[in-house]
Backbone as CSV, one residue per row, in Angstrom:
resi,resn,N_x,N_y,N_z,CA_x,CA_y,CA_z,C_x,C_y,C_z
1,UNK,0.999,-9.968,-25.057,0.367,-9.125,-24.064,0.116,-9.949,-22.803
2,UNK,0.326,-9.325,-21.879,0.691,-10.025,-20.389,-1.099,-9.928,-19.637
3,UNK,-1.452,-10.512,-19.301,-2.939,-10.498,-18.445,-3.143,-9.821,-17.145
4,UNK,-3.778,-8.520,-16.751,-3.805,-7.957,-15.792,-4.360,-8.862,-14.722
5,UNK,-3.813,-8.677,-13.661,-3.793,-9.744,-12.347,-4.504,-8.826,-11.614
6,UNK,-4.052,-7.795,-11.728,-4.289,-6.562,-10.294,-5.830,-6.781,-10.234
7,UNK,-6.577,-6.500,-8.902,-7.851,-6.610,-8.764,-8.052,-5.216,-8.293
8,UNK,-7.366,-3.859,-8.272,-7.588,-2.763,-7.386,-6.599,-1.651,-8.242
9,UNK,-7.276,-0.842,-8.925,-6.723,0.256,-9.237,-5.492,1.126,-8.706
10,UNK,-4.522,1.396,-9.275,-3.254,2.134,-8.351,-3.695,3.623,-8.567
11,UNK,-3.185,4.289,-7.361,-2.890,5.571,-7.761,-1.515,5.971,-7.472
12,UNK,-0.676,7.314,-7.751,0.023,7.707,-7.155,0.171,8.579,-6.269
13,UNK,0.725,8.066,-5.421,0.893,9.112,-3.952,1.975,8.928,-3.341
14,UNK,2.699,10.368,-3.685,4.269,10.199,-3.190,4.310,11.135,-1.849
15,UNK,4.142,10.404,-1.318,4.393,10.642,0.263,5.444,9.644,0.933
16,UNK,5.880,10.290,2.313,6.659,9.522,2.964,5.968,8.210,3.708
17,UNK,7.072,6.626,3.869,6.079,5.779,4.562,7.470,5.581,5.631
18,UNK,6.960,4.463,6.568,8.013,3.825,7.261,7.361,1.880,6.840
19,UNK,8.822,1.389,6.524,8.612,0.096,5.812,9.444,-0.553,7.671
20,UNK,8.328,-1.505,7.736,8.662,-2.415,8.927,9.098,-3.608,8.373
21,UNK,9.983,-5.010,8.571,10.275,-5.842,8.172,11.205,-6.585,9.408
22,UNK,10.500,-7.140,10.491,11.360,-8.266,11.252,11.842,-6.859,12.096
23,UNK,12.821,-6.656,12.718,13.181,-5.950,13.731,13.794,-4.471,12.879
24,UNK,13.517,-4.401,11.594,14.134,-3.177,10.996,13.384,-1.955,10.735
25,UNK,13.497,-0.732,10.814,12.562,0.399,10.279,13.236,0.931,8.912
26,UNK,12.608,0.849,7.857,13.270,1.742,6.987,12.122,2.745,6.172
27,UNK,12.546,4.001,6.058,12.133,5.258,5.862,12.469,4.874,4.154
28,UNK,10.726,5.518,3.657,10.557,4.981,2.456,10.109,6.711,2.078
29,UNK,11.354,7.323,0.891,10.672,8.374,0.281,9.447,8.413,-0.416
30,UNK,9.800,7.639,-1.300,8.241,7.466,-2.141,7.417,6.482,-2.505
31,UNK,6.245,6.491,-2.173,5.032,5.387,-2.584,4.965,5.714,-4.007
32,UNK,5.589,4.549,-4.863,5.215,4.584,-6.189,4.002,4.859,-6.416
33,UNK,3.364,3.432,-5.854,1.850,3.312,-6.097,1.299,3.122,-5.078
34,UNK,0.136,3.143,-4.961,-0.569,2.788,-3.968,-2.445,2.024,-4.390
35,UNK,-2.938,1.146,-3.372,-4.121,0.440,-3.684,-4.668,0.177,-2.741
36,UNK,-6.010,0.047,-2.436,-6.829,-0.848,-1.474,-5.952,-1.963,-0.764
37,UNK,-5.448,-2.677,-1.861,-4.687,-4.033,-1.567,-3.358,-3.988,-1.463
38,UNK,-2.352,-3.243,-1.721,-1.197,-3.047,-1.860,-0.442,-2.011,-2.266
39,UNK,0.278,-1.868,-2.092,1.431,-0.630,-2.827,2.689,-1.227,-3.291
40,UNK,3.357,-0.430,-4.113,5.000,-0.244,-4.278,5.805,0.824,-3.857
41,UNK,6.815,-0.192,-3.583,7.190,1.146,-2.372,8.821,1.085,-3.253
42,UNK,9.341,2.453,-3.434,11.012,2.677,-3.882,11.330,2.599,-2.771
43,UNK,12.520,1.162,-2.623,12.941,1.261,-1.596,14.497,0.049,-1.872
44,UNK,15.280,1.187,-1.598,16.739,0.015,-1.806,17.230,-0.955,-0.248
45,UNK,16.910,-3.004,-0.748,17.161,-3.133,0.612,16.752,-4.728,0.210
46,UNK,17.426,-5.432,0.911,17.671,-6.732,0.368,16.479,-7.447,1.094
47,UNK,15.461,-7.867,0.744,14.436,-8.589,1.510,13.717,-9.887,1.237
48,UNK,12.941,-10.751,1.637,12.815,-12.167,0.580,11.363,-11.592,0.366
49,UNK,10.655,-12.577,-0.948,9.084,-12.473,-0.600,8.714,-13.563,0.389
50,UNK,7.580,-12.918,0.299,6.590,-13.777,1.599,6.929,-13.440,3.278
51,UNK,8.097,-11.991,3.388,8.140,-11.801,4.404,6.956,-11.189,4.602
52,UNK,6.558,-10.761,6.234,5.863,-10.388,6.976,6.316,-8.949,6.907
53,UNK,5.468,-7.940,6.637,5.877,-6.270,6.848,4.850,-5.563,7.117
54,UNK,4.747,-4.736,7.712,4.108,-3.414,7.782,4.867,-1.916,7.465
55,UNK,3.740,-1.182,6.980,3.832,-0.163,6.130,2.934,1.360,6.440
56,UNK,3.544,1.953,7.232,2.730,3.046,7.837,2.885,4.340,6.902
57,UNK,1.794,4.297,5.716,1.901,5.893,5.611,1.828,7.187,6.089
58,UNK,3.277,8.195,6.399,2.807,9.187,6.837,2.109,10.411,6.177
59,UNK,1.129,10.842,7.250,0.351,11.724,6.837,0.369,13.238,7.592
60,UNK,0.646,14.392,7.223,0.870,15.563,7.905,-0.123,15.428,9.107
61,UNK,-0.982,15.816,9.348,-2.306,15.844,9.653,-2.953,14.620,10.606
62,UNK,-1.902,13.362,10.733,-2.791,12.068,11.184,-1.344,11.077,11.623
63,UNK,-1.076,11.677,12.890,-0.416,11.176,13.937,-0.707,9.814,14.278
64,UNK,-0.071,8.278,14.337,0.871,8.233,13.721,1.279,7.607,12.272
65,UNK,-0.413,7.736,11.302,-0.176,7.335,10.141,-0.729,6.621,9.715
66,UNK,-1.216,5.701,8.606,-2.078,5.083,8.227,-1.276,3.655,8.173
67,UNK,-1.507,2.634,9.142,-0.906,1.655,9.375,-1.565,0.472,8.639
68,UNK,-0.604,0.048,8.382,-1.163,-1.018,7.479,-0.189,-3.218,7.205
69,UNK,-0.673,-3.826,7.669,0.221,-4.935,7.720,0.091,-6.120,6.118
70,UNK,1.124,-6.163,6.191,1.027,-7.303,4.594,2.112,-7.969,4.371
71,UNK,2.224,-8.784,3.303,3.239,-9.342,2.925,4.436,-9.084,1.389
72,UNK,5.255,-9.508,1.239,6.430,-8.736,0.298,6.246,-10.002,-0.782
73,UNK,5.287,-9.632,-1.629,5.144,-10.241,-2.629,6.380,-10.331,-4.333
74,UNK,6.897,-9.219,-3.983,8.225,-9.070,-5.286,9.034,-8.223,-4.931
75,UNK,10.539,-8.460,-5.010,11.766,-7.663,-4.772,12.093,-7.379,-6.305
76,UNK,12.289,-5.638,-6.551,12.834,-5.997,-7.818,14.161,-4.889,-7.714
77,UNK,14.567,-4.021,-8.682,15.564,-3.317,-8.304,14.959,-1.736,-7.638
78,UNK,15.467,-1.770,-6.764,14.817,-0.449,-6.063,13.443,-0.384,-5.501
79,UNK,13.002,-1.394,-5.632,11.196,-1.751,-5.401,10.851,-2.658,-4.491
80,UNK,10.071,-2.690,-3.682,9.178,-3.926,-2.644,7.768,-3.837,-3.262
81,UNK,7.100,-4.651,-3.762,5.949,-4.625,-3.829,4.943,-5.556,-2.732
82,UNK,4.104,-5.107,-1.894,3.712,-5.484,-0.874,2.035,-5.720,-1.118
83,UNK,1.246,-6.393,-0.608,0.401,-7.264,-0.499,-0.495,-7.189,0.502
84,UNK,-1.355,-5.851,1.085,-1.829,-5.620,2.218,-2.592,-6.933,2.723
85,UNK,-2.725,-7.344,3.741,-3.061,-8.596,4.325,-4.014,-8.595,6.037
86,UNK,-3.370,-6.945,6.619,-4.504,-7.017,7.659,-4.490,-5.527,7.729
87,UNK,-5.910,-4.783,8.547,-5.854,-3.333,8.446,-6.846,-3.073,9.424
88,UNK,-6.461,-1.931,10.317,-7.905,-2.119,11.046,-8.768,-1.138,10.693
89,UNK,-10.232,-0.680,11.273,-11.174,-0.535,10.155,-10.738,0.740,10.169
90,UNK,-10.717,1.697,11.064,-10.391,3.155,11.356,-8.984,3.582,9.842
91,UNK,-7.839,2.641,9.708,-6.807,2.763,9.006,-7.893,2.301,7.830
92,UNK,-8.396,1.429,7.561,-9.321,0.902,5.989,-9.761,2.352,5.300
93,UNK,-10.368,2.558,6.503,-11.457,4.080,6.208,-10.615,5.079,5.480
94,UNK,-9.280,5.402,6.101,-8.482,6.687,5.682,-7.481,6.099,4.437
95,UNK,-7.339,4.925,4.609,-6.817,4.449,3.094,-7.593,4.210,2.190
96,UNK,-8.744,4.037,1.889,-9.974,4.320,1.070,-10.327,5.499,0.445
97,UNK,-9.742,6.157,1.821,-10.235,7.968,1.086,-9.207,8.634,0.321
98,UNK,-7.444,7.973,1.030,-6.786,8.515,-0.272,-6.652,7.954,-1.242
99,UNK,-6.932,6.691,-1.610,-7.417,6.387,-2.833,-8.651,7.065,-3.842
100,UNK,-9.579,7.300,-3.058,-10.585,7.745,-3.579,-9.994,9.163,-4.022
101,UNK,-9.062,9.894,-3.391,-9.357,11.510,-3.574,-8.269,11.312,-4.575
102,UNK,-7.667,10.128,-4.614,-6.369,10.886,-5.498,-6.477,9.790,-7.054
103,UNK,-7.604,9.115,-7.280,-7.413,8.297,-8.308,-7.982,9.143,-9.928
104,UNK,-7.919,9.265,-11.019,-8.308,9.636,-12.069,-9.817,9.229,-12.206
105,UNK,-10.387,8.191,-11.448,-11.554,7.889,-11.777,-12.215,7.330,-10.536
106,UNK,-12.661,8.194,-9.603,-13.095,7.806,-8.306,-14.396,7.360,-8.138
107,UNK,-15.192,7.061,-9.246,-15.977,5.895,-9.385,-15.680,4.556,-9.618
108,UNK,-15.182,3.993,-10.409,-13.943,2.924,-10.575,-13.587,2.468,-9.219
109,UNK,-13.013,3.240,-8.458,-12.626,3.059,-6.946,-13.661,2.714,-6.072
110,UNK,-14.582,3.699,-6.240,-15.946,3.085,-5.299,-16.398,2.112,-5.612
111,UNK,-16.199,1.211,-7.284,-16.850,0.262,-7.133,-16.101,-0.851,-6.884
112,UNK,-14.702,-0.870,-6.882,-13.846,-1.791,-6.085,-14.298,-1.643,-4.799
113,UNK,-14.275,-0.556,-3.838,-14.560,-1.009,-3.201,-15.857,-1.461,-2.564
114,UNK,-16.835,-1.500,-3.270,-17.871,-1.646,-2.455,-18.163,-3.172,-3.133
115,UNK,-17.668,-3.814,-4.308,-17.211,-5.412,-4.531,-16.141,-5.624,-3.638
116,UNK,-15.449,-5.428,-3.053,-14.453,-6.628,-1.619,-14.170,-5.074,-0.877
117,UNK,-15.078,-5.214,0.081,-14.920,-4.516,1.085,-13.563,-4.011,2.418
118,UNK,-13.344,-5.698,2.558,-11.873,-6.175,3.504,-10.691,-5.924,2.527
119,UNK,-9.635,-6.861,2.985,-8.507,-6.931,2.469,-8.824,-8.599,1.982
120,UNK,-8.869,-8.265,0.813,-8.617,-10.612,0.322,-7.236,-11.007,-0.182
């Protein structure tokens, strides 16, 4: 049995994102997962870890999206798993809440977040 690392509950939320990486845009159908700290994103596309990316979820309703900057912690097949790393507070706020609205246990969530507030 493998030791859970994760410090932040996933949920799923399959919405559209746009994956930034160095001078490229690529249009990401679905957010596997999503977290306070990170997401996985399905996304076919040759990238290293430890690049630099940003990751704007779009949202019907919230022009131009919930922006978010981090790093590419694992390439696997069809997958980026990313590493949120900076956020500003206005984007914190609305990525908090879809976590909160969409997790199985949105107490759990509140108390992540109200133990690490930022991004660590």
């Amino acid at each position: 049995m493998t030791e859970e690392k994760r410090r932040f509950s996933r949920v799923f939320f399959n919405v559209d994102a746009i994956f930034e990486v160095d001078d490229g845009k690529y249009p990401v159908d679905h957010i596997v997962n999503l977290s306070v700290g990170g997401c996985l994103l399905e996304l076919e596309a040759a990238f290293a870890v430890k690049q630099k990316c940003q990751v704007t979820i779009q949202l019907n309703h919230m022009a131009p999206g919930v922006k978010i900057y981090g790093e590419i912690v694992r390439v696997g097949d069809g997958d980026v798993s990313v590493k949120f790393t900076s956020i500003s507070p206005d984007n914190l706020l609305h990525l908090q809440n879809i976590i909160r609205y969409n997790a199985e246990d949105p107490d759990q969530i509140e108390a992540e977040i109200n133990a690490s507030p930022g991004l660590k």
